[in-house]
C-alpha positions in Angstrom: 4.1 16.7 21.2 3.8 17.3 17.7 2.0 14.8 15.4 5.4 13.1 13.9 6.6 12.6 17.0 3.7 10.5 17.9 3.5 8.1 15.0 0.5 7.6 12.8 -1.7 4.7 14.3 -4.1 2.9 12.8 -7.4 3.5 12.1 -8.6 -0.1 11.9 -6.3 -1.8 14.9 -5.2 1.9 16.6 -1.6 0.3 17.0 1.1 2.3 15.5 2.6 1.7 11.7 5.5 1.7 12.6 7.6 1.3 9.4 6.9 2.3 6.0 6.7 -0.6 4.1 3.7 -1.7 6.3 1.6 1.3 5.0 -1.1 1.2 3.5 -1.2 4.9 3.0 2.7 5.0 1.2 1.6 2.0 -1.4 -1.3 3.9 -2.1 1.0 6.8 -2.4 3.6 5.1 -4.3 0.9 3.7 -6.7 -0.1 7.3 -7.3 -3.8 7.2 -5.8 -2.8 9.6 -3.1 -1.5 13.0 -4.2 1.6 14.6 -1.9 0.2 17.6 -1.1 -2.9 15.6 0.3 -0.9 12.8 2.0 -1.2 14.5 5.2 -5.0 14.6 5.4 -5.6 10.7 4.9 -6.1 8.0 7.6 -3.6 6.0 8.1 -3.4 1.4 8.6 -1.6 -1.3 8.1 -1.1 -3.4 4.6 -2.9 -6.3 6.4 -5.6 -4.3 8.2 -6.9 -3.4 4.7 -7.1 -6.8 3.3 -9.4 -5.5 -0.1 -5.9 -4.4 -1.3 -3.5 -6.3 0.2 -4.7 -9.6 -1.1 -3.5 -8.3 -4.3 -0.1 -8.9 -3.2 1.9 -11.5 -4.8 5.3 -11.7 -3.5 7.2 -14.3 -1.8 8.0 -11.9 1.0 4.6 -11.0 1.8 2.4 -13.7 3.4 -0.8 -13.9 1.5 -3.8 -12.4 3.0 -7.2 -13.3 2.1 -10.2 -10.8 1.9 -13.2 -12.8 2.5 -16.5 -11.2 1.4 -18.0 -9.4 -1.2 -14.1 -7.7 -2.3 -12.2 -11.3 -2.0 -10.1 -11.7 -5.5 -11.2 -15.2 -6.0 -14.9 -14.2 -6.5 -13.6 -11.5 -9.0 -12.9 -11.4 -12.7 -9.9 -13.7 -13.7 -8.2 -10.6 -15.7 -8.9 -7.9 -13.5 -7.5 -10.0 -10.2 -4.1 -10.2 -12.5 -4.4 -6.8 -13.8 -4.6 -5.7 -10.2 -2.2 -8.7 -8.5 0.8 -6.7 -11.1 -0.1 -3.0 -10.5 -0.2 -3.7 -6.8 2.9 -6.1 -6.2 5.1 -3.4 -8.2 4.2 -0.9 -5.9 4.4 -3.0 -3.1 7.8 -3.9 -4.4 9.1 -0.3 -5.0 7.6 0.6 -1.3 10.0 -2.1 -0.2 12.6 -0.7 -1.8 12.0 2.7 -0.3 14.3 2.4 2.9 17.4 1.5 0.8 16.5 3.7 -2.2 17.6 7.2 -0.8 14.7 8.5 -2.4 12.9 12.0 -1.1 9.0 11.4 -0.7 8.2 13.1 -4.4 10.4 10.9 -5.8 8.6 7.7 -4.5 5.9 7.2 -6.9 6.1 4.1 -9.4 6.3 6.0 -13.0 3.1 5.0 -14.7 3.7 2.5 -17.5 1.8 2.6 -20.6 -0.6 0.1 -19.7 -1.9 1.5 -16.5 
């Protein structure tokens, strides 16, 4: 069986992502930290089994999850939690968007906005 057939699991809970707006590998994609061509190549989890960035997450339709230790936003500096809380939630956003969008995976990406 080849690879897509068997859907990507998880490397921190080994259950299966099962839709893309759960993926912690397309936000990451989507906010341009992961190049296409390499997409392949990286491990795969859910949003909320990589809590260091999905704490960052600020929208009503995304139950807050907290990231307790040393990476948890509320120990962190005031203007760089926001900084991160907008970059994040608008690519969180856009991934949302994705399964309505009718978009081909290069065309994904958030275009970077002069303050990025």
């Amino acid at each position: 069986m080849a690879k897509c057939d068997e859907g990507y699991a998880c490397d921190v809970c080994g259950r299966d992502v099962e839709a893309i707006t759960e993926s912690d590998l397309y936000l990451r994609y989507v906010l341009g930290e992961v190049p296409l061509d390499l997409l392949h190549l990286h491990p795969e989890r859910h949003l909320r089994c990589n809590p260091a960035v999905a704490q960052y997450i600020t929208d009503e339709r995304f139950d807050p999850v907290v990231c307790p230790g040393p990476f948890d936003k509320r120990a962190m500096d005031a203007g760089f939690v926001r900084a991160e809380e907008a970059r994040i939630t608008r690519g969180w956003r856009r991934l949302a968007a994705v399964p309505t969008l009718r978009l081909t995976i290069p065309e994904y990406p958030l275009a970077v906005t002069p303050d990025e």
